[in-house]
N, C-alpha and C positions, 0 to 999 in steps of 0.2 A: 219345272220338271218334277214329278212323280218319285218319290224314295220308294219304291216297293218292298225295298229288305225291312222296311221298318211294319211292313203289312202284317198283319193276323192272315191266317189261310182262309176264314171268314171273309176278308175282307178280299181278299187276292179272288177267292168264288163269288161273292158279289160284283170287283172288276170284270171278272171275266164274262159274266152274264152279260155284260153289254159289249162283247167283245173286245174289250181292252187287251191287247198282246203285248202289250210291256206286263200285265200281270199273268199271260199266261207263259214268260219266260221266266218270270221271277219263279211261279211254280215248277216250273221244270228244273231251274238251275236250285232249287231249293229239294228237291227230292227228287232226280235221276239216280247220283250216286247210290243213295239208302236204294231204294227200286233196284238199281242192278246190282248190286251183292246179295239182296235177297235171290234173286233169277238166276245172279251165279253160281249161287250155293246150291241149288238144284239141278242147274244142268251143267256145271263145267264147262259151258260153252260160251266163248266171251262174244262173240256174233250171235250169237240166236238171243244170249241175255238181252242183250243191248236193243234186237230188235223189238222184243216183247215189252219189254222197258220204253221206247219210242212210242210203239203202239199205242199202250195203256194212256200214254201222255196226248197221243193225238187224239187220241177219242175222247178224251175229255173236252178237247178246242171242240171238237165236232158236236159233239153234245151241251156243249156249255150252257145255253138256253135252255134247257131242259132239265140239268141236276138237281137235284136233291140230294144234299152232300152237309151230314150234321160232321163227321169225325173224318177232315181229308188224311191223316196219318193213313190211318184203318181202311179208308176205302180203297186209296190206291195200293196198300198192300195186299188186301183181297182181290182185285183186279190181275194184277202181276202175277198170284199165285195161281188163279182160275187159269192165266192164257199159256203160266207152266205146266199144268197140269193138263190141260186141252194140248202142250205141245207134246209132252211125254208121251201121254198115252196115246199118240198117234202114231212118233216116231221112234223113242223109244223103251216104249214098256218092256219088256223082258229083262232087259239090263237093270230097269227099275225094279221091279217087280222083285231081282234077286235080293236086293236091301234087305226087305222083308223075308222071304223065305228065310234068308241067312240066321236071322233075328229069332225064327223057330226053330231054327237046328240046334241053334247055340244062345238058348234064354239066359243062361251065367255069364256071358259075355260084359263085358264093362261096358259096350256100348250097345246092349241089347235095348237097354230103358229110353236110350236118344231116339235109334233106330221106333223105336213101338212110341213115340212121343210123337217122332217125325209121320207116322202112318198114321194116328189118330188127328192130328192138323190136316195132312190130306182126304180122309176118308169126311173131315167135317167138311171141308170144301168140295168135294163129290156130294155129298148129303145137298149143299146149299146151293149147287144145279139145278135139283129135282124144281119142279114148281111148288109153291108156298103151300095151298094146302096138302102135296103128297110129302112135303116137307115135315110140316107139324102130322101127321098124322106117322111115317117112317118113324121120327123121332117119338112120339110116343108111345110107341106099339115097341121097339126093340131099347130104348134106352131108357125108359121112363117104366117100362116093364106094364104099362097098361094094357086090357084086349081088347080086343074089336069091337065088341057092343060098350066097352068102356067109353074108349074113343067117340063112339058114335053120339053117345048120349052128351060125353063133353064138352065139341062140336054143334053139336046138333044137327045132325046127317045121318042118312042114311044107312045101315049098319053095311047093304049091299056097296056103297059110294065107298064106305072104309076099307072095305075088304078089299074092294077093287083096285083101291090107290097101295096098299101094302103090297098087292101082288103085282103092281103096275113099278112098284121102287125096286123091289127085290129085284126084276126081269130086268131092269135098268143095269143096276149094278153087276146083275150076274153078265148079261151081255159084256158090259164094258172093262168087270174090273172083277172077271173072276177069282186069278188069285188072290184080291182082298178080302174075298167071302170067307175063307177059312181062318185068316186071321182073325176078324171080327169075331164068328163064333166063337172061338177059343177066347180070344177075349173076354165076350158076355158071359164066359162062364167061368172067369177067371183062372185059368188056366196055366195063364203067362204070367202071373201076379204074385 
């Protein structure tokens, strides 16, 4: 019989790739807990955590043939946080959304700097939706403070392709995550700082 606890997560993704389920319980029972207090921590909801928490871990069985999984810590905590954040801003963002407002009323606050800590981990996680190249080019153009025919040149694309995908992120973001836009600006201009 199989010690799994004694496994590397290396080894436990290698198991799993040939569908071994004694290694894909060992992973579950070795990171549910961490997964759900992370998912707790955001929505105060011990049933929706728990399900998002499931999820993430099922989709791994389902995919298991397929990953490419260098840091399992890392990935399934970026997973957990994508399917919080896909759940909030479905159901609910306003409530959410106050955090932040709050956070610009009252910048002196002792928990202003958590508050603007916690929204720049989620706005990087809304960033890492986008598709990779509207990715790298978002991030260069607004965090990297490069322009357009910069970008283009550093890439090598088109400077119309650049423009495109910058006004293609921003129409992303402003659809889904208006009131982050203001935050962000005042941010980039240090503002809050």
């Amino acid at each position: 019989m199989t010690v799994y606890t004694s496994y590397t997560d290396l080894q436990l993704l290698q198991s799993l790739r040939q569908s071994d389920e004694g290694a894909f319980t060992e992973l579950y029972n070795r990171y549910w807990e961490r997964l759900y207090r992370s998912a707790y921590r955001k929505l105060t909801d011990k049933e929706q955590a728990k399900e998002i928490v499931h999820d993430v871990l099922v989709d791994i069985w389902r995919r298991r043939e397929d990953l490419s999984i260098e840091y399992l810590p890392a990935y399934l905590e970026k997973a957990v946080r994508f399917r919080t954040i896909n759940y909030i801003s479905r159901h609910q963002a306003p409530a959410f959304f106050d955090l932040f407002e709050t956070a610009l009323r009252s910048p002196f606050e002792a928990d202003s700097q958590i508050n603007m800590q916690e929204f720049m981990r989620l706005l990087e996680a809304w960033i890492e939706l986008l598709p990779e190249k509207r990715r790298r080019i978002f991030i260069k153009y607004y965090f990297e403070n490069l322009s357009a025919r910069e970008i283009a040149r550093e890439m090598d694309l088109p400077l119309k392709t650049v423009q495109n995908n910058i006004s293609l992120a921003l129409q992303y973001l402003r659809n889904r995550f208006s009131h982050l836009l203001v935050l962000m600006i005042l941010m980039s201009h240090n503002i809050l700082s």
